[in-house]
N, C-alpha and C positions, 0 to 999 in steps of 0.2 A: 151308398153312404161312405164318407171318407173320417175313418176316426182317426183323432190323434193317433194314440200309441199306435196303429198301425202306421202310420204315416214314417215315423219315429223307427221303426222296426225294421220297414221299409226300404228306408234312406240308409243306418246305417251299414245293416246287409253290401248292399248294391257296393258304399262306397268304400267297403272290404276286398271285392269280389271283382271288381272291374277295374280296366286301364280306360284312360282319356286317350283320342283322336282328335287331336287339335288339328285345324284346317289354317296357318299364317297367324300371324299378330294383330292384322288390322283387326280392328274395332271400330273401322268407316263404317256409316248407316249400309244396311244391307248387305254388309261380307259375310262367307259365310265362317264362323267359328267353331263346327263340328261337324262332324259326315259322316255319319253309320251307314254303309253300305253291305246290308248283311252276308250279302253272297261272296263277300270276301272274308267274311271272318277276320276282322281285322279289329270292330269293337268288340269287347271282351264283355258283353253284357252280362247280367246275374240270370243262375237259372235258380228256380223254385224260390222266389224273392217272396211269398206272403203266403198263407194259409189257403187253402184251395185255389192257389196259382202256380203253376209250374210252365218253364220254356226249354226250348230246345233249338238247333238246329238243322235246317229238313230242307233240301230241294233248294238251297239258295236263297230263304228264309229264316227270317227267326221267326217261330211259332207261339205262341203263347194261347195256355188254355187257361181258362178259368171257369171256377164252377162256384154257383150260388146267387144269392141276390146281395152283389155288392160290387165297389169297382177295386179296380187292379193297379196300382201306381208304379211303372216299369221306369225309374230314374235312369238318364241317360247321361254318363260319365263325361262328363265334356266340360268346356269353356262355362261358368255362370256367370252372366250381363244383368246389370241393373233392368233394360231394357231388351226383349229378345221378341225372336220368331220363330219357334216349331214347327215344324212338318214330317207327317209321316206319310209313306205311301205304305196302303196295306187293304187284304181285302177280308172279308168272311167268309167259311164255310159254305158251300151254295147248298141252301133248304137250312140255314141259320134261322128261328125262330125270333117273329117281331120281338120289338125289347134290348134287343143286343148291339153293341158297339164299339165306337174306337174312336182315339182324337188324341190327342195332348194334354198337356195341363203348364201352370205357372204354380210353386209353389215357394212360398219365404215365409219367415219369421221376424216378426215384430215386436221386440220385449217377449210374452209371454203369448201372444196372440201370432196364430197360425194364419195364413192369406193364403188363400189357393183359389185357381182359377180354372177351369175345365172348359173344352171347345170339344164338341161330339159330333159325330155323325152315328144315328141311332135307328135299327133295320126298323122300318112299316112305323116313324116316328118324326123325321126329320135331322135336323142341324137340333144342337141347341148349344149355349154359353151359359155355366154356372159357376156358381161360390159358393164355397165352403161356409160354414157356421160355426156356430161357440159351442153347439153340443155336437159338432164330429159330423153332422149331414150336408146335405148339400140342396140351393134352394137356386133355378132354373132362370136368369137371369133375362135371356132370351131365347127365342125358338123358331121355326119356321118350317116349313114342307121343303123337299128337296125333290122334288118327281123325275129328275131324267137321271140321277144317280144309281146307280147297282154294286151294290156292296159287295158283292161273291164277284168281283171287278175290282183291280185295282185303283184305291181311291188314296186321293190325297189330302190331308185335312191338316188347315194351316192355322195355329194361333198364337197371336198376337200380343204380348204385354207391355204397354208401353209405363213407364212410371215418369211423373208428371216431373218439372225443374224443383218446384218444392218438395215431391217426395209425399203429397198427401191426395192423389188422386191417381187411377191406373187409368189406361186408356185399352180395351179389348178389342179387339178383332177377329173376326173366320171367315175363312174361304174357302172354300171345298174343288178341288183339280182346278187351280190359280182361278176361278170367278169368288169374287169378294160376295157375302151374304151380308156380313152384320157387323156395328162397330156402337159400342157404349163406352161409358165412363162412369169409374165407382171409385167414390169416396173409400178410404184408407188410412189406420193407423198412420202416424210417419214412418218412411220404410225406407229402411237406409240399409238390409240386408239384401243378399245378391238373391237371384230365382234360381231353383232346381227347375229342370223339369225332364220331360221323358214320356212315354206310352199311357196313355190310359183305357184299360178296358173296362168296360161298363155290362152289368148283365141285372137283367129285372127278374129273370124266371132262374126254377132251379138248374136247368139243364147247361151243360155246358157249353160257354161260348169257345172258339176257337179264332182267331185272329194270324192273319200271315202278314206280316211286315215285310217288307222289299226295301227300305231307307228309314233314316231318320236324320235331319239337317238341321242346325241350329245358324240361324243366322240374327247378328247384332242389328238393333234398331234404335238405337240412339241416335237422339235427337241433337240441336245444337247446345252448344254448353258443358260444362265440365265431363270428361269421360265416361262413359255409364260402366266401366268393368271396373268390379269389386272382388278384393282378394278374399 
Protein backbone atom coordinates (compact mmCIF):
# COMPACT_ATOMS: atom_id res chain seq x y z
CA UNK A 1 0.00 0.00 0.00
CA UNK A 2 1.20 3.47 -0.98
CA UNK A 3 -0.13 6.21 1.61
CA UNK A 4 -0.05 9.62 1.27
CA UNK A 5 1.95 11.00 4.02
CA UNK A 6 4.39 8.49 3.28
CA UNK A 7 4.51 9.47 -0.15
CA UNK A 8 4.79 13.15 1.10
CA UNK A 9 7.78 12.16 3.38
CA UNK A 10 9.16 10.27 0.84
CA UNK A 11 9.44 12.87 -1.78
CA UNK A 12 10.63 15.58 0.39
CA UNK A 13 13.50 13.54 2.03
CA UNK A 14 14.85 12.38 -1.51
CA UNK A 15 14.61 16.02 -2.95
CA UNK A 16 16.89 17.25 0.12
CA UNK A 17 19.36 14.62 -0.16
CA UNK A 18 20.02 14.12 -3.91
CA UNK A 19 21.62 16.05 -7.02
CA UNK A 20 19.97 15.48 -10.65
CA UNK A 21 21.92 13.90 -13.70
CA UNK A 22 20.56 15.46 -16.63
CA UNK A 23 21.31 13.58 -19.86
CA UNK A 24 21.10 16.90 -22.94
CA UNK A 25 18.07 19.28 -23.33
CA UNK A 26 16.15 17.40 -25.98
CA UNK A 27 12.74 16.56 -24.97
CA UNK A 28 12.47 14.71 -28.72
CA UNK A 29 10.01 11.60 -28.19
CA UNK A 30 12.32 8.95 -26.88
CA UNK A 31 15.62 10.99 -25.64
CA UNK A 32 16.88 10.02 -22.91
CA UNK A 33 16.66 12.80 -19.95
CA UNK A 34 18.25 11.11 -16.95
CA UNK A 35 20.71 8.09 -16.46
CA UNK A 36 21.65 6.63 -13.04
CA UNK A 37 24.37 4.46 -13.66
CA UNK A 38 24.93 3.16 -10.19
CA UNK A 39 28.37 1.76 -10.57
CA UNK A 40 29.59 5.16 -11.08
CA UNK A 41 28.27 6.89 -8.25
CA UNK A 42 27.40 9.70 -10.03
CA UNK A 43 23.54 9.96 -8.90
CA UNK A 44 23.54 10.91 -5.48
CA UNK A 45 20.43 9.02 -4.57
CA UNK A 46 18.82 8.93 -0.77
CA UNK A 47 19.73 6.47 1.62
CA UNK A 48 17.31 5.34 4.31
CA UNK A 49 14.30 7.42 2.42
CA UNK A 50 11.09 5.69 4.45
CA UNK A 51 10.61 3.61 7.58
CA UNK A 52 11.81 -0.05 7.28
CA UNK A 53 13.75 1.09 4.07
CA UNK A 54 17.22 1.58 3.93
CA UNK A 55 20.01 1.80 0.74
CA UNK A 56 23.37 1.65 0.24
CA UNK A 57 25.98 1.20 -2.10
CA UNK A 58 27.64 -2.46 -2.79
CA UNK A 59 29.62 -4.03 -5.60
CA UNK A 60 28.51 -1.57 -8.33
CA UNK A 61 24.91 -1.39 -7.16
CA UNK A 62 22.71 0.57 -5.34
CA UNK A 63 20.96 -1.89 -2.97
CA UNK A 64 17.91 -1.36 -1.39
CA UNK A 65 16.24 -3.39 1.49
CA UNK A 66 13.11 -3.30 2.59
CA UNK A 67 11.21 -5.03 5.28
CA UNK A 68 7.38 -5.47 5.81
CA UNK A 69 4.19 -5.65 3.99
CA UNK A 70 4.37 -2.48 2.09
CA UNK A 71 5.99 -0.76 -0.94
CA UNK A 72 9.16 1.43 -1.19
CA UNK A 73 8.99 4.79 -3.24
CA UNK A 74 12.93 5.33 -4.26
CA UNK A 75 12.33 9.08 -6.25
CA UNK A 76 14.78 9.56 -8.82
CA UNK A 77 16.17 13.09 -8.92
CA UNK A 78 16.10 13.80 -12.56
CA UNK A 79 14.31 15.72 -15.47
CA UNK A 80 10.19 15.57 -14.62
CA UNK A 81 8.04 15.34 -18.22
CA UNK A 82 4.52 15.53 -18.51
CA UNK A 83 4.95 12.30 -20.46
CA UNK A 84 7.87 9.89 -19.56
CA UNK A 85 9.55 6.27 -19.64
CA UNK A 86 11.18 4.54 -16.64
CA UNK A 87 13.43 1.85 -16.61
CA UNK A 88 15.21 -0.03 -14.20
CA UNK A 89 17.57 -2.74 -14.57
CA UNK A 90 17.78 -4.69 -11.26
CA UNK A 91 17.64 -8.21 -9.78
CA UNK A 92 16.58 -9.99 -6.39
CA UNK A 93 18.16 -11.94 -3.88
CA UNK A 94 18.42 -15.50 -5.28
CA UNK A 95 16.05 -17.82 -2.68
CA UNK A 96 13.90 -14.21 -2.62
CA UNK A 97 10.58 -15.54 -1.25
CA UNK A 98 7.17 -15.47 -3.71
CA UNK A 99 5.57 -11.91 -3.04
CA UNK A 100 8.35 -9.71 -3.67
CA UNK A 101 9.36 -7.16 -6.31
CA UNK A 102 10.51 -4.12 -8.29
CA UNK A 103 9.43 -1.92 -11.24
CA UNK A 104 8.96 1.89 -11.30
CA UNK A 105 6.17 3.98 -10.70
CA UNK A 106 4.59 7.55 -12.21
CA UNK A 107 3.58 9.83 -9.60
CA UNK A 108 1.76 13.68 -9.67
CA UNK A 109 -0.60 15.75 -8.12
CA UNK A 110 -3.84 16.94 -9.04
CA UNK A 111 -5.39 19.81 -6.78
CA UNK A 112 -5.55 17.77 -3.74
CA UNK A 113 -5.77 14.35 -5.51
CA UNK A 114 -2.57 12.07 -5.55
CA UNK A 115 -2.21 9.94 -9.25
CA UNK A 116 0.30 7.28 -8.99
CA UNK A 117 0.92 4.56 -11.33
CA UNK A 118 2.99 1.30 -10.42
CA UNK A 119 4.60 -1.22 -13.24
CA UNK A 120 6.04 -4.52 -11.36
CA UNK A 121 7.60 -7.41 -11.85
CA UNK A 122 6.44 -9.67 -8.80
CA UNK A 123 8.75 -13.15 -7.77
CA UNK A 124 6.18 -16.53 -8.27
CA UNK A 125 3.37 -13.70 -9.45
CA UNK A 126 4.04 -12.23 -12.63
CA UNK A 127 3.98 -8.52 -14.44
CA UNK A 128 1.35 -6.41 -12.95
CA UNK A 129 0.25 -2.35 -13.63
CA UNK A 130 -1.46 -0.54 -10.74
CA UNK A 131 -3.10 2.69 -9.26
CA UNK A 132 -3.21 4.30 -6.35
CA UNK A 133 -6.58 5.13 -4.39
CA UNK A 134 -8.21 7.81 -2.33
CA UNK A 135 -7.44 5.86 0.84
CA UNK A 136 -3.54 5.45 0.44
CA UNK A 137 -3.76 1.52 -1.36
CA UNK A 138 -3.30 0.49 -4.45
CA UNK A 139 -5.88 -1.65 -6.81
CA UNK A 140 -4.03 -3.99 -9.67
CA UNK A 141 -4.89 -2.60 -12.92
CA UNK A 142 -3.50 -5.41 -14.94
CA UNK A 143 -1.51 -8.63 -14.60
CA UNK A 144 -0.15 -11.42 -16.30
CA UNK A 145 2.40 -14.52 -15.92
CA UNK A 146 5.89 -13.89 -16.96
CA UNK A 147 7.47 -17.75 -17.10
CA UNK A 148 10.89 -17.28 -18.87
CA UNK A 149 11.91 -14.19 -16.54
CA UNK A 150 14.32 -14.89 -13.41
CA UNK A 151 14.44 -12.26 -11.03
CA UNK A 152 17.75 -13.27 -8.98
CA UNK A 153 18.86 -12.19 -12.96
CA UNK A 154 19.22 -9.01 -14.10
CA UNK A 155 15.89 -7.65 -15.15
CA UNK A 156 14.61 -4.84 -16.78
CA UNK A 157 11.20 -3.29 -16.17
CA UNK A 158 10.05 -0.39 -18.36
CA UNK A 159 7.04 1.96 -17.59
CA UNK A 160 5.33 4.00 -19.52
CA UNK A 161 3.04 7.29 -18.68
CA UNK A 162 1.86 8.87 -21.47
CA UNK A 163 -0.71 11.89 -20.61
CA UNK A 164 -3.36 12.48 -23.05
CA UNK A 165 -3.29 16.26 -25.34
CA UNK A 166 -6.31 17.23 -23.08
CA UNK A 167 -4.65 16.23 -19.82
CA UNK A 168 -7.69 13.94 -18.89
CA UNK A 169 -6.66 10.47 -19.69
CA UNK A 170 -3.04 8.50 -19.12
CA UNK A 171 -1.92 5.99 -21.43
CA UNK A 172 0.25 3.03 -19.44
CA UNK A 173 2.66 0.72 -20.61
CA UNK A 174 5.23 -2.34 -19.48
CA UNK A 175 7.74 -4.37 -20.84
CA UNK A 176 9.86 -6.30 -19.14
CA UNK A 177 13.99 -6.82 -20.91
CA UNK A 178 12.61 -4.48 -24.06
CA UNK A 179 9.37 -7.33 -25.02
CA UNK A 180 6.25 -5.13 -24.45
CA UNK A 181 3.49 -6.96 -22.17
CA UNK A 182 0.77 -4.55 -21.64
CA UNK A 183 -0.85 -1.10 -22.48
CA UNK A 184 -4.20 0.48 -21.00
CA UNK A 185 -5.64 3.79 -20.61
CA UNK A 186 -7.17 5.53 -17.46
CA UNK A 187 -9.34 8.16 -16.91
CA UNK A 188 -7.70 11.24 -14.75
CA UNK A 189 -8.40 14.20 -12.81
CA UNK A 190 -7.14 17.09 -15.26
CA UNK A 191 -3.26 16.96 -14.80
CA UNK A 192 -1.40 19.61 -15.71
CA UNK A 193 1.38 18.70 -12.84
CA UNK A 194 4.85 17.29 -13.89
CA UNK A 195 5.37 13.08 -12.81
CA UNK A 196 8.02 12.13 -10.17
CA UNK A 197 9.19 9.00 -10.43
CA UNK A 198 11.93 6.37 -9.32
CA UNK A 199 12.26 2.75 -7.87
CA UNK A 200 9.62 0.96 -6.57
CA UNK A 201 9.92 -2.05 -4.18
CA UNK A 202 7.01 -4.02 -3.27
CA UNK A 203 6.95 -6.74 -0.49
CA UNK A 204 3.65 -8.97 0.61
CA UNK A 205 5.45 -11.08 3.42
CA UNK A 206 7.28 -9.83 6.58
CA UNK A 207 10.70 -10.93 5.60
CA UNK A 208 12.93 -8.79 3.86
CA UNK A 209 13.19 -8.00 0.32
CA UNK A 210 16.48 -6.94 -0.99
CA UNK A 211 16.63 -5.41 -4.57
CA UNK A 212 20.12 -4.74 -6.52
CA UNK A 213 19.79 -1.94 -9.05
CA UNK A 214 22.41 -1.78 -11.92
CA UNK A 215 20.64 1.61 -13.86
CA UNK A 216 17.84 3.81 -13.79
CA UNK A 217 16.80 5.84 -17.26
CA UNK A 218 14.34 8.24 -17.75
CA UNK A 219 13.37 8.82 -21.09
CA UNK A 220 10.69 11.72 -22.62
CA UNK A 221 7.79 10.46 -24.40
CA UNK A 222 6.00 13.12 -25.73
CA UNK A 223 3.82 13.06 -28.13
CA UNK A 224 2.92 15.63 -30.82
CA UNK A 225 1.93 19.05 -29.77
CA UNK A 226 2.78 21.54 -27.22
CA UNK A 227 5.95 20.40 -25.10
CA UNK A 228 5.33 17.81 -22.49
CA UNK A 229 8.27 19.34 -19.83
CA UNK A 230 6.85 21.16 -16.89
CA UNK A 231 8.87 23.33 -14.61
Amino acid sequence: MVGASLICSVLLTTLVVTNATSVGASSAPGSVVYQAIFSSRVAKWAHGVSPGTSSTFEHGDYVIKRSGHAEALLFAPGAHYRSLSATVRASLRRGTPVGMGFGTFCLAWSGKVTIFFSFRTIRGRGWQIAQGTRNGGTIVLMHGASPALRMDQMTSVQGTCNVALDSKSVRLMLSLNGRHYATTTVAVPVLTAKWYTGIDVTSTTSAPTIVWARSFIVRSTALAGPTAKLS
